[in-house]
DSSP file (Angstrom, degrees, kcal/mol; ACC not computed):
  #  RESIDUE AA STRUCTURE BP1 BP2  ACC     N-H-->O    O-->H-N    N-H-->O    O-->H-N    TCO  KAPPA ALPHA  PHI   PSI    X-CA   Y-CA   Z-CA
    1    1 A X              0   0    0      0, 0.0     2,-0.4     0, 0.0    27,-0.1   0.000 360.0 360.0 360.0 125.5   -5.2   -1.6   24.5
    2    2 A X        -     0   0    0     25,-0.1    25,-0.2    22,-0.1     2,-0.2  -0.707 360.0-151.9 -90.8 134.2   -7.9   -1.4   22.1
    3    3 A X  B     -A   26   0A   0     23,-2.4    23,-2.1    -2,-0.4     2,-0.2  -0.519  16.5-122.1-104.8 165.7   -7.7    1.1   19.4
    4    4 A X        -     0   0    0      1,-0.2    -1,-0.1    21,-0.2    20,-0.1  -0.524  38.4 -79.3-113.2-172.0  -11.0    2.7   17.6
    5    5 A X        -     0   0    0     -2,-0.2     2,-0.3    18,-0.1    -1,-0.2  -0.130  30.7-160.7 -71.3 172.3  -11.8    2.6   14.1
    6    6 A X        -     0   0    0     -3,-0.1     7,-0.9     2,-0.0     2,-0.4  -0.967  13.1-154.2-121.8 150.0  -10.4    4.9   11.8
    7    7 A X  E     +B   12   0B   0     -2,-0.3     5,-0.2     5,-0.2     2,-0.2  -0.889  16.0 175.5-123.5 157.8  -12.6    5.1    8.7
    8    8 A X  E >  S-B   11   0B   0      3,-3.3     3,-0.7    -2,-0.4    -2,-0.0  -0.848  73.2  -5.1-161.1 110.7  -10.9    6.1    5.0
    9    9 A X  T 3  S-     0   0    0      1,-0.3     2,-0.5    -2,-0.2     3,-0.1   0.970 133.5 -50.6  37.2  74.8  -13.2    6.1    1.7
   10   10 A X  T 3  S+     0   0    0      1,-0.1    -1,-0.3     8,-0.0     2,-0.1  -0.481 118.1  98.6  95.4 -53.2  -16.1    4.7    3.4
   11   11 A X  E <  S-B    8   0B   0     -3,-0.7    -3,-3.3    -2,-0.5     2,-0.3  -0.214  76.0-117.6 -95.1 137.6  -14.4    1.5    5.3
   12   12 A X  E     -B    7   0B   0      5,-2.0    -5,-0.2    -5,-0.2    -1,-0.1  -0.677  31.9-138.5 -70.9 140.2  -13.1    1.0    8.7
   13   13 A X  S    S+     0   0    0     -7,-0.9    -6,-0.1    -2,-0.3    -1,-0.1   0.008  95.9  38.2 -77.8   1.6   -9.4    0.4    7.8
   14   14 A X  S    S+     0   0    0     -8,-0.2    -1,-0.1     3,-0.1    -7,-0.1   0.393 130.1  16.4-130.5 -12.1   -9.1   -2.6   10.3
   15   15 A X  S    S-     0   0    0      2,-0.2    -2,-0.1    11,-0.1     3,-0.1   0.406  89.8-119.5-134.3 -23.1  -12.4   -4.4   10.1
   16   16 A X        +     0   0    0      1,-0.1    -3,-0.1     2,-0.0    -9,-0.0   0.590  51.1 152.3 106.8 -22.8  -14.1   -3.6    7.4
   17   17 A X        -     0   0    0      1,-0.1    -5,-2.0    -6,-0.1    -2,-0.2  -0.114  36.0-151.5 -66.9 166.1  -17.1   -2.2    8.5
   18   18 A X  S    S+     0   0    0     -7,-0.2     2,-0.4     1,-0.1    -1,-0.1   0.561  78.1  64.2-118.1 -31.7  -19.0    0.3    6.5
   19   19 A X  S >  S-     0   0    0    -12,-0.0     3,-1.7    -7,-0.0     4,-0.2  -0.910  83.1-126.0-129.0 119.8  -20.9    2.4    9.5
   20   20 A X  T 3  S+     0   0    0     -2,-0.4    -2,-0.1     1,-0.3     3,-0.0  -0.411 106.2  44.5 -65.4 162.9  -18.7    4.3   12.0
   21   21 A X  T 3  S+     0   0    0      2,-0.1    -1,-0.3     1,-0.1     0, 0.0   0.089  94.0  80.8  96.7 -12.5  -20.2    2.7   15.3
   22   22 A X  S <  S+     0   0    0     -3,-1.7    -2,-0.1     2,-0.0    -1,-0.1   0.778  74.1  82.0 -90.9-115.6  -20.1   -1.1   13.9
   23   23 A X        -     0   0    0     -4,-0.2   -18,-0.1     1,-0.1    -2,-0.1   0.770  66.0-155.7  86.5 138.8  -16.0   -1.8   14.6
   24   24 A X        -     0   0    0      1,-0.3    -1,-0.1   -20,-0.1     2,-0.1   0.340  48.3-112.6-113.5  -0.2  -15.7   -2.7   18.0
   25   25 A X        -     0   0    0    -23,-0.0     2,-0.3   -21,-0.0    -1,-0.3  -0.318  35.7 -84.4  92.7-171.0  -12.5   -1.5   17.3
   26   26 A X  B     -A    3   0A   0    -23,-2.1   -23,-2.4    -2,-0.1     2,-0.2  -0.904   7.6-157.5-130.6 172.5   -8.8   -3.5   17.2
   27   27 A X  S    S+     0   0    0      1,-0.4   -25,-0.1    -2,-0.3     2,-0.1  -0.623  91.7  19.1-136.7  73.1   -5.7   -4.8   19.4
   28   28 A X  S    S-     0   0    0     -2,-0.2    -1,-0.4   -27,-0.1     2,-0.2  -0.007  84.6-108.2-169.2 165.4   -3.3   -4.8   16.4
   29   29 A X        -     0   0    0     -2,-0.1   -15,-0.1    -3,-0.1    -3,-0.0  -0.608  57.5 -97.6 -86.2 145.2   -3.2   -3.2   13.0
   30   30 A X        -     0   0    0     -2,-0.2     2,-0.5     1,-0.1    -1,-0.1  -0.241  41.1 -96.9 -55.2 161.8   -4.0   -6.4   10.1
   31   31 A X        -     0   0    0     -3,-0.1     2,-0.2     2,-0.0    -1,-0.1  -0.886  36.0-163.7 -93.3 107.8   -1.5   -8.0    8.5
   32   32 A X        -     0   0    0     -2,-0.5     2,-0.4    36,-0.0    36,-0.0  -0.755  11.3-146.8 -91.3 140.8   -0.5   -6.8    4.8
   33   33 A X        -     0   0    0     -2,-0.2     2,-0.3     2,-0.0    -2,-0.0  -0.826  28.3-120.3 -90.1 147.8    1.6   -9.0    2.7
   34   34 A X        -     0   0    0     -2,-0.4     2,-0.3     1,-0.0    34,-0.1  -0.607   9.2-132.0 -76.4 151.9    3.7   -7.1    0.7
   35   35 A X        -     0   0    0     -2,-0.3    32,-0.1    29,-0.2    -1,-0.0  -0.853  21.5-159.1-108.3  73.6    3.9   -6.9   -3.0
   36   36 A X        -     0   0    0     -2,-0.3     2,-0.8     1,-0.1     0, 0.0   0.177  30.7-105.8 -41.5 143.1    7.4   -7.1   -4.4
   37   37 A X        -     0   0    0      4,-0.0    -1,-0.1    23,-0.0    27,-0.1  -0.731  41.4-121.6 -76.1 104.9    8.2   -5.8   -7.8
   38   38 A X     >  -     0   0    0     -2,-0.8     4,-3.0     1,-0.1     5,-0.1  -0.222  32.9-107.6 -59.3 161.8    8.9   -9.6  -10.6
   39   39 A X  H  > S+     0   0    0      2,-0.2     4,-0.8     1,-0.2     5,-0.3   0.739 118.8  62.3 -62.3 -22.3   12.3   -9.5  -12.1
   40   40 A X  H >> S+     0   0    0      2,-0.2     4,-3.5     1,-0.2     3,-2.1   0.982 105.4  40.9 -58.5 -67.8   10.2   -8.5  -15.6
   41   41 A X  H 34 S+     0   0    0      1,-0.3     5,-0.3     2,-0.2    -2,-0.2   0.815 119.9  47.1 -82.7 -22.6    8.7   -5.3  -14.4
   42   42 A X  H 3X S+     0   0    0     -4,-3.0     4,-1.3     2,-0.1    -1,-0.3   0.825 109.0  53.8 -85.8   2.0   12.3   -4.3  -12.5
   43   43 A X  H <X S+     0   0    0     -3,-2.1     4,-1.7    -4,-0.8    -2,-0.2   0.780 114.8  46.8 -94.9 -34.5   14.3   -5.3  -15.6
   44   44 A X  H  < S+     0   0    0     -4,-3.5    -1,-0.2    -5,-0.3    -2,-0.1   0.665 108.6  46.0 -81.6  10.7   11.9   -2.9  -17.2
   45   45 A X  H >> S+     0   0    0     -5,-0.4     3,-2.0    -4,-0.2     4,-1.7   0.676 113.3  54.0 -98.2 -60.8   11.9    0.0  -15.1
   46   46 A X  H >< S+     0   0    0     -4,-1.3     3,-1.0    -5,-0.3     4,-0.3   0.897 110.1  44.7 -43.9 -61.5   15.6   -0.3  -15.1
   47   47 A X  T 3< S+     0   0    0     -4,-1.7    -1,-0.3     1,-0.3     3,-0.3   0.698 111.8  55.8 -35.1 -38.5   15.7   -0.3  -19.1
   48   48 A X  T <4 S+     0   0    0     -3,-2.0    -1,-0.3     1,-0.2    -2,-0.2   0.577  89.7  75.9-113.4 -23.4   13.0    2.9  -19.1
   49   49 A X  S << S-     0   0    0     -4,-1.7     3,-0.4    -3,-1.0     7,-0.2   0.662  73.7-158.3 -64.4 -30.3   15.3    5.7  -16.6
   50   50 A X        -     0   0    0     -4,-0.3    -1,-0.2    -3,-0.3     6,-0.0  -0.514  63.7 -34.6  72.9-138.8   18.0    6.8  -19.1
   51   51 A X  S    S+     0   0    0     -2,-0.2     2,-0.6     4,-0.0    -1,-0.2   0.683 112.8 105.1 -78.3 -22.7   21.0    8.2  -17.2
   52   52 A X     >  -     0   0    0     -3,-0.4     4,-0.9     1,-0.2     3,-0.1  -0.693  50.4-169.1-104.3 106.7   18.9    9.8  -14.3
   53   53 A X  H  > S+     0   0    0     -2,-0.6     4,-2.0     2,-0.2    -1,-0.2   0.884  93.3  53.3 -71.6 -52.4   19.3    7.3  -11.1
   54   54 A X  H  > S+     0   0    0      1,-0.2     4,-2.3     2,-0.2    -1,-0.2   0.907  98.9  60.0 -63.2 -31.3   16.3    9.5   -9.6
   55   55 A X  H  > S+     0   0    0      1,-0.2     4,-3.4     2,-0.2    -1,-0.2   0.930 108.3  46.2 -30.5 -61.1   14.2    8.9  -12.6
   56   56 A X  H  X S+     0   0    0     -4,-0.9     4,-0.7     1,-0.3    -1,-0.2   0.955 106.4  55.8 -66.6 -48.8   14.5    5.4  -11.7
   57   57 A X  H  X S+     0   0    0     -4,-2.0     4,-0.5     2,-0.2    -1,-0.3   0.713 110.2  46.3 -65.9 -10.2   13.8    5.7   -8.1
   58   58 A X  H >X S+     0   0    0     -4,-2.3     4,-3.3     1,-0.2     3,-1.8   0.919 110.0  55.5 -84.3 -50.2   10.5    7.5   -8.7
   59   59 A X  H 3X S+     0   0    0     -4,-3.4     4,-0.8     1,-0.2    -2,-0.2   0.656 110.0  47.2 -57.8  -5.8    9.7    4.9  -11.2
   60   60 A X  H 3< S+     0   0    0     -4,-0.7    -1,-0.2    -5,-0.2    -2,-0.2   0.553 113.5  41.0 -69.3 -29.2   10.2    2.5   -8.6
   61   61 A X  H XX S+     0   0    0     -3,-1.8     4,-3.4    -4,-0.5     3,-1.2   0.819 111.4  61.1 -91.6 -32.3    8.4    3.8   -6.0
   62   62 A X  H >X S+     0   0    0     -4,-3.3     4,-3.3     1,-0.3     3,-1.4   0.973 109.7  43.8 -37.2 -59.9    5.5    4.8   -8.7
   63   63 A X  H 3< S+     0   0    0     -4,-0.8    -1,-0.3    -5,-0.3    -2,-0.1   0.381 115.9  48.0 -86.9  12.5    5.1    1.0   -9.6
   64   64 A X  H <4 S+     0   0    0     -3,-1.2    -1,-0.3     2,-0.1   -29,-0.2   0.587 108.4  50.5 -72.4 -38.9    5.2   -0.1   -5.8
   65   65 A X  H <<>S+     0   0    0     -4,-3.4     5,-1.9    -3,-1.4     3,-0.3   0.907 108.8  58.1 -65.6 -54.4    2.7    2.3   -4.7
   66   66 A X  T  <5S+     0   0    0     -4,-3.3     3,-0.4     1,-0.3    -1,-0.1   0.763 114.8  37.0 -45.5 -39.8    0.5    0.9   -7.9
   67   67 A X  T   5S+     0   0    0     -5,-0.2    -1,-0.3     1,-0.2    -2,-0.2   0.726 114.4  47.5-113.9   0.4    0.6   -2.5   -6.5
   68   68 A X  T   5S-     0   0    0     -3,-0.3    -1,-0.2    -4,-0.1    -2,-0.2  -0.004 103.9-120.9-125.3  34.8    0.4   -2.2   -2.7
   69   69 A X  T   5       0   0    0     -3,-0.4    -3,-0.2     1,-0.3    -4,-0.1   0.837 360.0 360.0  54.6  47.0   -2.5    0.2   -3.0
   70   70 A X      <       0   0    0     -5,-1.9    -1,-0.3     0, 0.0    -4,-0.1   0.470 360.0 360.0 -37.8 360.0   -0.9    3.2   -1.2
């Protein structure tokens, strides 16, 4: 089954295209690699939370979001 474009700040989100009506559409979503957090930036997150475990999970998700472009 072919899906149609979806477009999100200007861009087809599957192709690329610039102009709704160009995308011929897709038959799977692309392939993201993920972007893992180095041991640097979690031993510094870790360091930076205080006592507050949630502290740390927002700062975890913050600097995840930051690098796989949410």
């Amino acid at each position: 089954m072919t899906k149609s474009c979806e477009f999100a700040k200007g861009v087809c989100i599957h192709c690329g295209d610039k102009k709704q009506g160009e995308c011929e559409g897709w038959n799977q979503p692309p392939a993201r690699k993920w972007a893992g957090l180095t041991h640097e930036k979690a031993r510094e997150l870790v360091g930076s939370y205080g006592n507050d475990p949630y502290n740390l999970a927002y700062k975890i998700e913050e600097a995840l979001r930051e690098k796989n472009h949410d």
